[in-house]
C-alpha positions in Angstrom: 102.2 167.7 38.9 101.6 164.3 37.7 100.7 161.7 40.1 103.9 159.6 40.1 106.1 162.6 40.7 104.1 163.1 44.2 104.4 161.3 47.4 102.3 158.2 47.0 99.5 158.1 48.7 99.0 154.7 49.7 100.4 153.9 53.1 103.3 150.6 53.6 101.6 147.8 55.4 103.2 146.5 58.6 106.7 144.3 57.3 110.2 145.1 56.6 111.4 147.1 53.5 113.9 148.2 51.4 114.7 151.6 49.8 117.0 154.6 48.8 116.7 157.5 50.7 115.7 160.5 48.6 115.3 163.7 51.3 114.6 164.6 54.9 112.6 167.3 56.6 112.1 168.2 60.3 109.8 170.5 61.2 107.1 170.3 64.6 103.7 169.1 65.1 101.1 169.9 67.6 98.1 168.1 68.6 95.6 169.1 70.4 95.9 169.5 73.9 99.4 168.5 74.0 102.7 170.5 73.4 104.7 171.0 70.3 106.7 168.1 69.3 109.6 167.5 66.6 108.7 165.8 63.4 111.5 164.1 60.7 110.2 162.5 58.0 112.3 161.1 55.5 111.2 160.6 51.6 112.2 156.7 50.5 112.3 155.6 47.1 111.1 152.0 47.4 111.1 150.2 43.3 109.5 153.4 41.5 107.3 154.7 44.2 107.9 157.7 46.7 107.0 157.2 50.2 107.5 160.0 53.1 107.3 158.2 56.2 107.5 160.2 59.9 110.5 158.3 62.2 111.1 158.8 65.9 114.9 160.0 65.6 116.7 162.8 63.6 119.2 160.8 61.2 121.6 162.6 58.6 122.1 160.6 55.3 123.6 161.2 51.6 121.0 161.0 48.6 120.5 157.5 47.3 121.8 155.8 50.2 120.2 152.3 50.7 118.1 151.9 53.8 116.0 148.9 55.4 113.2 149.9 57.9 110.5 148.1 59.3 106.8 149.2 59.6 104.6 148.3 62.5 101.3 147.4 63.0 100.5 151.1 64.2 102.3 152.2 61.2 105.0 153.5 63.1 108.6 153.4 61.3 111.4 151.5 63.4 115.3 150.0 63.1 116.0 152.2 60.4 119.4 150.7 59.2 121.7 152.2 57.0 123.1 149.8 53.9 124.8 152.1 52.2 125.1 155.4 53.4 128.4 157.0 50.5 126.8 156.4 47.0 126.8 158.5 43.6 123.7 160.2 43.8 123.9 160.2 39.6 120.4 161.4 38.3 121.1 160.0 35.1 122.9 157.2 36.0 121.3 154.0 36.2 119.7 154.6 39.7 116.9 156.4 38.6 117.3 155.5 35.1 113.8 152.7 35.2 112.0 154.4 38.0 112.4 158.4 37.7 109.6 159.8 39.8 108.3 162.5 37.7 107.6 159.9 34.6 103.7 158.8 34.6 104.1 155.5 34.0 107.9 155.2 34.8 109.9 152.7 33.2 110.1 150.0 35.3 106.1 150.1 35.3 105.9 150.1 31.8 108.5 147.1 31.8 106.1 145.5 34.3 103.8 145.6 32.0 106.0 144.4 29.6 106.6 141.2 31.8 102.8 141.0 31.5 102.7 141.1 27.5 105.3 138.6 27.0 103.5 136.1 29.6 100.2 137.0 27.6 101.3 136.2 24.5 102.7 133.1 25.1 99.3 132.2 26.9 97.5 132.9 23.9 99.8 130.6 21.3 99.4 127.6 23.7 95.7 128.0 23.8 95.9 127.9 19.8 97.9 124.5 20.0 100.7 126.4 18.4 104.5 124.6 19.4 107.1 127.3 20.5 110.3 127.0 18.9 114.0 128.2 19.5 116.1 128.5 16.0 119.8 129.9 15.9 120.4 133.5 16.7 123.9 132.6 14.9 123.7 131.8 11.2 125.9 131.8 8.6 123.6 133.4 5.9 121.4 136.4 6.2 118.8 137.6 4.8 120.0 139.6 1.4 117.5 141.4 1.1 118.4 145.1 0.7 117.3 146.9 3.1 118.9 144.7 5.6 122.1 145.7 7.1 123.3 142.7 9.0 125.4 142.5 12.2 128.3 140.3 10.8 130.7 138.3 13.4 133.8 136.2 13.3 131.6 133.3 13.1 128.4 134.6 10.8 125.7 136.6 10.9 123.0 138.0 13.8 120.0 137.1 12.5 117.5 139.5 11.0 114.6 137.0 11.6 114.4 134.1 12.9 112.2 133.2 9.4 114.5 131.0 7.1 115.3 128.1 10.1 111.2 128.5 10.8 110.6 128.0 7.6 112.6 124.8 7.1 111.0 123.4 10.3 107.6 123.7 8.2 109.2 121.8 5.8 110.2 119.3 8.2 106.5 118.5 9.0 105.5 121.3 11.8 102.0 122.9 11.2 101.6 125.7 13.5 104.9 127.5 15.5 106.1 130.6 16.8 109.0 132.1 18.4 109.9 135.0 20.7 113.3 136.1 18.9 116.0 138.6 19.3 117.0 140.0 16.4 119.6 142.0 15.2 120.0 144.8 12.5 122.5 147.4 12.2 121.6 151.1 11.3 118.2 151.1 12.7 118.4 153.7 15.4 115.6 156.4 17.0 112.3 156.4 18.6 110.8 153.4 16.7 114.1 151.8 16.2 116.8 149.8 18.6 119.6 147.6 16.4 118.4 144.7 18.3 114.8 143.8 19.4 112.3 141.4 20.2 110.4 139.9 17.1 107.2 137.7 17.9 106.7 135.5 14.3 104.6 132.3 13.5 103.3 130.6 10.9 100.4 128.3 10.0 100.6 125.6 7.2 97.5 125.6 4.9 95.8 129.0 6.3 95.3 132.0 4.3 96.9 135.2 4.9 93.5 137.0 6.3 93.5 134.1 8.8 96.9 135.7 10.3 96.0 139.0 10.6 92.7 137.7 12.6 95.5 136.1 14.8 96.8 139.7 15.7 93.3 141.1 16.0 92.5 138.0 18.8 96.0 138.6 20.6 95.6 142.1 21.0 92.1 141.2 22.7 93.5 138.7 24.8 96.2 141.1 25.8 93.7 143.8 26.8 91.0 141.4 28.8 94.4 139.9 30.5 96.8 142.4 31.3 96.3 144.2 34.7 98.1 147.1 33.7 97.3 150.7 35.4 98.8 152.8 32.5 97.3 149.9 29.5 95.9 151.9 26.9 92.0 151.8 26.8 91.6 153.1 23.4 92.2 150.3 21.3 89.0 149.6 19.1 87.1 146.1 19.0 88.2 144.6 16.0 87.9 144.0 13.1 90.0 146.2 12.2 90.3 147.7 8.1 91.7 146.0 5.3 93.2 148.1 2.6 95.3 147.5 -0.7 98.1 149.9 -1.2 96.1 150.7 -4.3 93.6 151.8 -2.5 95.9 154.7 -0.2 97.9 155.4 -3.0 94.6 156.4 -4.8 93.4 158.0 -1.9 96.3 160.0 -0.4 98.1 160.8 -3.4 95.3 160.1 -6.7 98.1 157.6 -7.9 96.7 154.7 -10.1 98.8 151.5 -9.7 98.4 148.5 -11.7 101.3 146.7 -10.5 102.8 146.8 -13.6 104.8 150.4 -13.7 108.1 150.3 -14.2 110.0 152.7 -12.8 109.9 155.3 -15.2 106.1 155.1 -15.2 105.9 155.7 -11.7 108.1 158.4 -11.8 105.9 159.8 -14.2 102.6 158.7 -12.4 104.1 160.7 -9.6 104.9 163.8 -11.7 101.3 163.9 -13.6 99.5 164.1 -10.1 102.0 166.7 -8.5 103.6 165.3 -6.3 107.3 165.2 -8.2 108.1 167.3 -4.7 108.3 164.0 -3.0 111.2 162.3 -5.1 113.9 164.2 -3.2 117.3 162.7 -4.0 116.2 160.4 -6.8 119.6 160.1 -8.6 118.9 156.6 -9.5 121.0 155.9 -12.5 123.8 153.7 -10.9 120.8 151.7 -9.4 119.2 148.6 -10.8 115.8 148.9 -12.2 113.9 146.8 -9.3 115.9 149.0 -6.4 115.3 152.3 -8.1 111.8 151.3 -8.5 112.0 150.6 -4.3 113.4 153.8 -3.2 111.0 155.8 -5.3 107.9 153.8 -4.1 108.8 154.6 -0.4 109.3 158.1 -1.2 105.9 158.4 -2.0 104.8 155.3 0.3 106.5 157.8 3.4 103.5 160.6 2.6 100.7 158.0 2.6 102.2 156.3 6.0 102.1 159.7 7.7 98.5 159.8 7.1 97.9 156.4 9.1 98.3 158.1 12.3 94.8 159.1 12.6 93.7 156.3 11.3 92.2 152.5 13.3 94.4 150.2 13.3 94.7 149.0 9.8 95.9 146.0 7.6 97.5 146.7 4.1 97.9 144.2 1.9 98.6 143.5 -1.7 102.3 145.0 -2.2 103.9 145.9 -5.5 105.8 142.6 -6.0 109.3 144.4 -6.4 108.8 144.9 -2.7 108.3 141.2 -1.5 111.3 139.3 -2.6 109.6 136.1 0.0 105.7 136.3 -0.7 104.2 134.9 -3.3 102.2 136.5 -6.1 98.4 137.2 -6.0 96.9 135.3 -8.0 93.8 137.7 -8.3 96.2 140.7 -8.8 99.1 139.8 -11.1 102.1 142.3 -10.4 101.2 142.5 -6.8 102.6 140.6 -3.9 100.1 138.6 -0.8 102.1 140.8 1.4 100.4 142.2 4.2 101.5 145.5 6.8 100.3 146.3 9.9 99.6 149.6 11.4 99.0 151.2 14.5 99.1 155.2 15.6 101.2 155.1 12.5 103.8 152.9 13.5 104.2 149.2 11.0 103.7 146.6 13.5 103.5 143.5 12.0 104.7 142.3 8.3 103.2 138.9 6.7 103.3 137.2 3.8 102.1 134.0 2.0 104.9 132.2 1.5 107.0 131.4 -2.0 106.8 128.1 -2.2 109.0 127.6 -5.8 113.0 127.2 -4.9 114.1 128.4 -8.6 111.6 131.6 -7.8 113.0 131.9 -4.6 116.8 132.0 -5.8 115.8 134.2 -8.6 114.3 137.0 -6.2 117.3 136.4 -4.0 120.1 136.9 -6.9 118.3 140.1 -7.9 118.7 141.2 -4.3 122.5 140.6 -4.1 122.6 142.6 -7.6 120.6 145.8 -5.7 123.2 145.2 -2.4 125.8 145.2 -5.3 124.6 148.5 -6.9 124.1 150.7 -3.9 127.3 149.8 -2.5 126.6 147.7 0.7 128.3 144.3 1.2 128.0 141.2 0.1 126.3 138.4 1.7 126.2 134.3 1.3 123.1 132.8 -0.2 121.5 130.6 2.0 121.8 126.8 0.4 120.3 125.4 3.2 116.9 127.6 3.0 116.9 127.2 -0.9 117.9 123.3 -0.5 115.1 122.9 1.6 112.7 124.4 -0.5 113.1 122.0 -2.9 112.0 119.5 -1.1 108.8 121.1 -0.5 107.1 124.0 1.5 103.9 123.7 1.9 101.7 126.2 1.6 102.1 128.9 4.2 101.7 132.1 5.9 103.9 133.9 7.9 103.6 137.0 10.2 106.2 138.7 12.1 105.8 141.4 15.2 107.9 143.9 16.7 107.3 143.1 20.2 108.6 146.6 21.2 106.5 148.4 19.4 103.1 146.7 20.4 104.1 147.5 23.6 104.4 151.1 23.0 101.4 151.0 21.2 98.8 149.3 23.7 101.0 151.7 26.7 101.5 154.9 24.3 104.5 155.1 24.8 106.9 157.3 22.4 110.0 155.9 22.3 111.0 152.5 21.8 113.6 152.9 24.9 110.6 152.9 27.1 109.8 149.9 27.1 113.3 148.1 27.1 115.8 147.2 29.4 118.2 148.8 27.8 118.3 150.9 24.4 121.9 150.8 22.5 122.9 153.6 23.9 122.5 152.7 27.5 125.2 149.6 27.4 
């Protein structure tokens, strides 16, 4: 039996409390050198811990009723008042839905922790000098990039990221800012995925990419010396943490060789000559364009390395075929690839970066090519973004993004398993 789904231990000091009544038993006690005497205790459910306390008197209530007690200072359970005594005992409903017993941590402790995390992270930013900023969860232009699918309203659009407005507020003379945002983006259910979610993303003006993903090594130190957590993971190694190229794991998990300049016939065929054409399932591409086909083949074969990642450190990949970074710029040590950067923990992409695309016209290039790939595989339309590209011209300087799935560093410094863990509430649950 795990140790949450036991009566606690710990005894209630002297004060007044408040619980749900859970069970009672009666039974009698003898002492030495006095006669037998009755005993009722009653099991209390007090936030997510389970108490059995021994009162004087033999009382009859319903499951989940709400009760107030008061403890002495002999310990001694008195005025035990009855709040609520006719409720649905619904063990799936939401009273028990944050704090079942038998969970080890329950939910409401792993959003405790939570609580934490957030407070952490903020504490951290400040102590960088960094400004926290608040940009429009309302816009009238999402991201087009195609594997978006945005939650459209009668007034706009949910936003995907909070990383065009940012990005304009570099323009407009900020240096160093980040933002707690929720985000919203359809068809992104299961255990790593909620529609909407918490995204943590900054930038810094004039700092290379490396010098962001130092950031997240710091923060996730901070958040370990910090958090007083019972169930915080204590496995997470001292950083730094590897840096890899997608070259690299393509080379070593699959004896690919790319140069960033396969199109995606030769990719195809790269794929075929080192046997693993079993991987392209469904690769009908024809009615695609050349630069989406090319994207749904890569992560075909991108899905077997990823799986390997989950025995792996933490790692940072970086360099990404630059079909896959419509907003980072190219590398200028290694043409055909993007200064993208991933993220990964227990096999699960954290955090994505880039540094930024600075050139408007290149910017409105990448974005027309992705409103021809929306076009081909049949998903909707979207409005460019003027503003973003108007802003751009007047000049971004040179930049480096990162954004982080809030969620999902929480499950990974808690190991959790599902992303409903550590929310309030999943989709499903409203």
């Amino acid at each position: 039996m795990s140790k949450s789904s036991q009566t606690s231990s710990i005894s209630l000091l002297s004060g007044d409390y408040q619980g749900r009544f859970i069970d009672v038993s009666f039974g009698t006690e003898k002492s030495e050198g006095s006669s037998a005497e009755n005993v009722h205790s009653i099991l209390v459910l007090i936030e997510d811990r389970l108490f059995s306390l021994r009162i004087q008197e033999k009382i009859k209530l319903s499951k989940g009723a709400l009760i107030s007690f008061e403890v002495t200072e002999e310990g001694v359970v008195e005025n035990v008042k009855i709040e609520k005594s006719a409720v649905n005992f619904d063990v799936e409903g939401d009273l028990l839905r944050w704090r079942r017993p038998a969970n080890n941590p329950s939910r409401m402790e792993l959003l405790r922790t939570r609580h934490q995390i957030i407070l952490g992270i903020r504490e951290w930013f400040d102590q960088q000098n960094f400004i926290e900023t608040e940009t429009p969860a309302l816009v009238f232009a999402p991201s087009p990039e195609t594997q978006f699918v945005p939650m459209k309203t009668d007034s706009g659009f949910l936003i995907t990221s909070p990383e065009f407005q940012m990005k304009r507020l570099l323009v407009g003379g900020f240096e160093k800012i980040f933002q707690l945002a929720r985000c919203f983006r359809n068809a992104e259910s299961g255990p790593l995925h909620n529609p909407e979610f918490t995204m943590l993303e900054w930038y810094r003006t004039h700092e290379p990419l490396e010098m962001l993903m130092k950031d997240i090594e710091q923060l996730v130190m901070h958040l370990r010396e910090t958090v007083s957590a019972e169930y915080f993971s204590k496995h997470i190694p001292v950083p730094p943490w590897p840096r890899k190229t997608v070259s690299e794991l393509f080379k070593e998990h699959l004896d690919i060789f790319l140069d960033g300049t396969e199109t995606v016939v030769q990719l195809r065929k790269k794929a075929q000559l080192a046997g693993y054409d079993k991987l392209l399932v469904d690769t009908s591409v024809s009615n695609l364009t050349d630069s989406l086909a090319y994207e749904q083949i890569f992560f075909q074969l991108w899905n077997h390395v990823e799986a390997k990642l989950v025995v792996s450190s933490p790692v940072f990949v970086h360099d990404w075929p630059l079909h896959l970074a419509s907003l980072a710029r190219q590398s200028p040590e290694h043409p055909g690839f993007a200064e993208r950067v991933e993220f990964y923990a227990d096999g699960m992409e954290l955090a994505n970066g880039f540094r930024e695309l600075t050139d408007a016209s290149e910017q409105r290039r990448r974005f027309k090519q992705d409103m021809k790939n929306r076009e081909s595989e049949g998903r909707e339309a979207v409005p460019l973004d003027e503003k973003f590209l108007s802003c751009l011209e007047q000049g971004l300087p040179e930049s480096s993004g990162m954004a982080l799935g809030v969620d999902r560093l929480i499950m990974w410094l808690c190991g959790a398993q599902n992303i409903r863990e550590v929310l309030c509430f999943s989709q499903g649950e409203v």
